[in-house]
Every structure is written in structure tokens, then in C-alpha cells.
N, C-alpha and C positions, 0 to 999 in steps of 0.2 A: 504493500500500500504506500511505500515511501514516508510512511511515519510508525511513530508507536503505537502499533494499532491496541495492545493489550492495556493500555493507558487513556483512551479515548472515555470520555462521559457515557454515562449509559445510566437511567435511574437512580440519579444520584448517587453514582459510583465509577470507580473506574470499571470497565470490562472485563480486566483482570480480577477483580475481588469479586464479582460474580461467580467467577466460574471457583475460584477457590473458596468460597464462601458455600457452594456448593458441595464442595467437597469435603471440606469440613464437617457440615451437617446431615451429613450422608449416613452416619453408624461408620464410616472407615475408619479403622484404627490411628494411620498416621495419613498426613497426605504430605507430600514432596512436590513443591516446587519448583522448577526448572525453568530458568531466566537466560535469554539470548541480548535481542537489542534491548538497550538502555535499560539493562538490568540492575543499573545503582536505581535511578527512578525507579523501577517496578520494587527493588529491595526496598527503598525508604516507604514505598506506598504502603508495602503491606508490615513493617515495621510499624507502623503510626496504627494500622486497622487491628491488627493482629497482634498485638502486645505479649509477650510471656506465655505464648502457646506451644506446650509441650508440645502435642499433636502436629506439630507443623514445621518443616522443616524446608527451608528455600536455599537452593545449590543454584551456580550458573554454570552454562555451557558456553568455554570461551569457542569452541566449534560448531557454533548453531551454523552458519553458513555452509556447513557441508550437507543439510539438510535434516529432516525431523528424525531418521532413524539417531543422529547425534543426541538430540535431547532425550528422545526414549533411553539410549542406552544410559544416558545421567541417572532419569528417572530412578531407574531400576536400580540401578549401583547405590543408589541415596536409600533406598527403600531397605536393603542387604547391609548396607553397611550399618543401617538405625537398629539392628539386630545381631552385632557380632556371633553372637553364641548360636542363634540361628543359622549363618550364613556357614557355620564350619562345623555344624551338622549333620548327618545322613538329609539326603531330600524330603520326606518327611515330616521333618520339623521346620523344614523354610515355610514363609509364610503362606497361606492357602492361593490367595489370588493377588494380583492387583487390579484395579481400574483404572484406565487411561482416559483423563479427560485433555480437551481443548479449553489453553486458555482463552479463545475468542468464539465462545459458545456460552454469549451471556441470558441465553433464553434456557439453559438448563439448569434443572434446579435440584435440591438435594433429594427430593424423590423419584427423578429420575434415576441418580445415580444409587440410588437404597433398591429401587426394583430391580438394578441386575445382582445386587448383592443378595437380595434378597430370593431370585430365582434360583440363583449356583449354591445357595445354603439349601434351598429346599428341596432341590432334585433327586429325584428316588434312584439314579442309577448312579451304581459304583461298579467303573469310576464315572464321573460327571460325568458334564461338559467342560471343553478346555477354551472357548471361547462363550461369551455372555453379550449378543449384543440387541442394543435397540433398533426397534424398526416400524418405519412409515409408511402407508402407502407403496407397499413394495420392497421400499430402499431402506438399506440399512444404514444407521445412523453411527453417532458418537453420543458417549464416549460408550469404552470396549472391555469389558471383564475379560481377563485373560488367567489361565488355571498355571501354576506354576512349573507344573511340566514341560510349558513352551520358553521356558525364561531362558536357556539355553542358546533358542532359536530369536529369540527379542533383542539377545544380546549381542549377537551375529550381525545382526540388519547394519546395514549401510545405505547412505544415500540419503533420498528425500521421499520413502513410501510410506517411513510409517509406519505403525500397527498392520496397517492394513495387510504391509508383504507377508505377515504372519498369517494372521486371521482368511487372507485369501486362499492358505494348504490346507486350512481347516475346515471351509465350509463344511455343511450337508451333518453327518451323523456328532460329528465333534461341539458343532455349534445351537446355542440353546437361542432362539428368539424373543425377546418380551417388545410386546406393543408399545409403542411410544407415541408421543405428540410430537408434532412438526420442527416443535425445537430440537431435535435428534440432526436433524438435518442445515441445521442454519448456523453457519461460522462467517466468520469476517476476512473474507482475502482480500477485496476490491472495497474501494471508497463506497461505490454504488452498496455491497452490500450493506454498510454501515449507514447509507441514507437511508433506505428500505427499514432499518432498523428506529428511526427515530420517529417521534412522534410529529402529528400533520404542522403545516408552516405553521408559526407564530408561537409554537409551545418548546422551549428551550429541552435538549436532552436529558436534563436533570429532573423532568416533569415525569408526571406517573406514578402507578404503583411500583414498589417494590417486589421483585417475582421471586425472590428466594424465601424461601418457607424460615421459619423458627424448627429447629430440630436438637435431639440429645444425642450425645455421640456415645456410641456400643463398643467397646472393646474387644478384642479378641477376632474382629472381623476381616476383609482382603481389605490391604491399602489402598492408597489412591494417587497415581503423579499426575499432575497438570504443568501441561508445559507449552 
């Protein structure tokens, strides 16, 4: 977009605290965030919101430019390493899942991200699903429950696909679906998306309701990186 687009107004907020504000209040145990451009600003923003939150832990990727599979792999490493004792035992005991959100996915809310948690805990087949995702009208959305079996292969990824290079081996028997609302589908790559996103002429970006729920966080649950 040629600015910071995870720093832009949105509901009285930046877009970035959306979407971690979401994650947050999801039941995830930790969530990790992973910061590219103008990551001192995105740091100080959620330093001032976020004050002495155990649960939260914000990394930067000085290689976001080589594309998203860079920050995923941050994510994940942040996630492993907030678990020493974890990380250097049988697989196992690593932790169950994580969930990949979009920081510029300020239409999703913390019960979106509680319903794929919440599918991959209640599924009767052992083993699960190793993929958790939402879906619209057909298309599948974000963010992406991913079963820790694939962390291997998440770790691997290069370039700029994403989750997605993963979750695309996975389709069909591996992948669980939960129904989602339109906001599954709406990120901010282009300005234009971000017009579409604001409210009609004359009402400032900071106008509206706020769309993130009030929620209590669960322990022991898949984490969560936004990045």
C-alpha cells in the first residue's frame, strides 16, 4: 500500500490492535506478534494498549521483505521458544495448535478466532484435523488453525505464500471447515480496500461501533501469531 497499512485508523483504533485485540480475546493461551514495517510504531502502539500483558509477546522480523512465509516462521519460533521445556520435548508435549491471524483483518473478531479453536478441541476423530479453517460463500478464509504436526513443514516455507503453501497439501480429509462471516475474507492490500472499509463521506474513520467483543482468556489452549 506504500504506507503502514497495520497502523491506519479503523474504529477508533489502529488496525493492528484489532486484529491483536482479537487474538487476545480468543481463549489462546499466548499470542505473538510479528512486526515488519515501522515496527518501533507498531511496538510503541501496542506498548501504550497493551501494558504488562503476560499473554503477549511482540518479536520483529528484520526479513519481512523476503515475504510472509519470513514472518510465519518468526511467529512460530516466538510461540516454541515462550515454552523452553516444551520445545525440547518429545512432540507431544509441544503445544497442540496454533492460529495464524492477519494483522490487517480488522473485521475479525475474537469469536471468530474461538470457533476454530473451538472446532479442533471438539472433534471426535483421533487424530484430528491438522488444518482449522474459516469459510465463506465457498472460499476459504483467515485466519488458519494449524495442528502441530505440520510445524515442521511451516517452518520450511519460504517466500511470500504463507500458510496457505501448507494448508494447500492439506486440503480434503486433513482439513476441518467452520462457517464464517464475510470478515474471513477481507484484508487490506490496496488503499481501495481500506476505502471500502470506512465509513460513508463525512463520518471520520474513528466513527462507529467497536466490533471486537469483550472476552476471558482460557489457558491451556492453541496459541495464536499475528503478523
Amino acid at each position: 500500500m506504500g504506507r503502514a497499512k497495520l497502523l491506519l485508523p479503523y474504529g477508533g483504533r489502529t488496525v493492528l490492535e484489532h486484529a491483536v485485540t482479537a487474538a487476545l480475546e480468543s481463549g489462546a493461551g499466548l499470542t505473538v506478534v510479528v512486526l515488519g514495517y515501522e515496527a518501533a510504531a507498531a511496538r510503541a502502539v501496542l506498548a501504550e494498549t497493551y501494558p504488562g500483558r503476560a499473554d503477549l509477546r511482540v518479536v520483529s522480523n528484520p526479513d519481512y521483505l523476503t515475504g510472509q512465509a519470513s514472518s510465519l516462521r518468526v511467529g512460530l519460533r516466538a510461540v516454541l521458544d515462550a515454552f523452553p521445556e516444551l520445545a525440547a520435548a518429545p512432540p507431544p508435549a509441544l503445544p497442540r495448535a496454533v492460529v495464524f491471524c492477519l494483522g490487517d483483518q480488522p473485521l475479525v473478531t475474537a469469536e471468530t478466532v474461538t470457533a476454530l479453536i473451538d472446532a479442533y478441541l471438539a472433534s471426535p476423530e483421533r487424530p484430528g484435523p491438522v488444518v482449522v479453517a474459516p469459510v465463506h460463500a465457498g472460499r476459504h478464509g483467515n485466519p488458519v488453525l494449524i495442528d502441530r504436526s505440520l510445524f515442521p513443514e511451516l517452518l520450511a516455507l519460504t517466500g511470500d505464500v504463507g500458510a496457505r503453501g501448507v494448508v494447500g497439501r492439506h486440503v480434503g480429509a486433513g482439513t476441518l471447515l467452520v462457517p464464517a462471516g464475510p470478515e474471513v475474507l477481507i484484508d487490506l492490500d490496496t488503499p481501495e480496500d481500506y476505502a471500502r472499509l470506512l465509513p460513508p463521506s463525512g463520518a471520520g474513520p474513528g466513527d462507529g461501533a467497536d466490533p471486537d467483543p469483550a472476552g476471558s482468556p482460557r489457558p491451556r489452549r492453541p496459541g495464536s501469531a499475528t503478523s
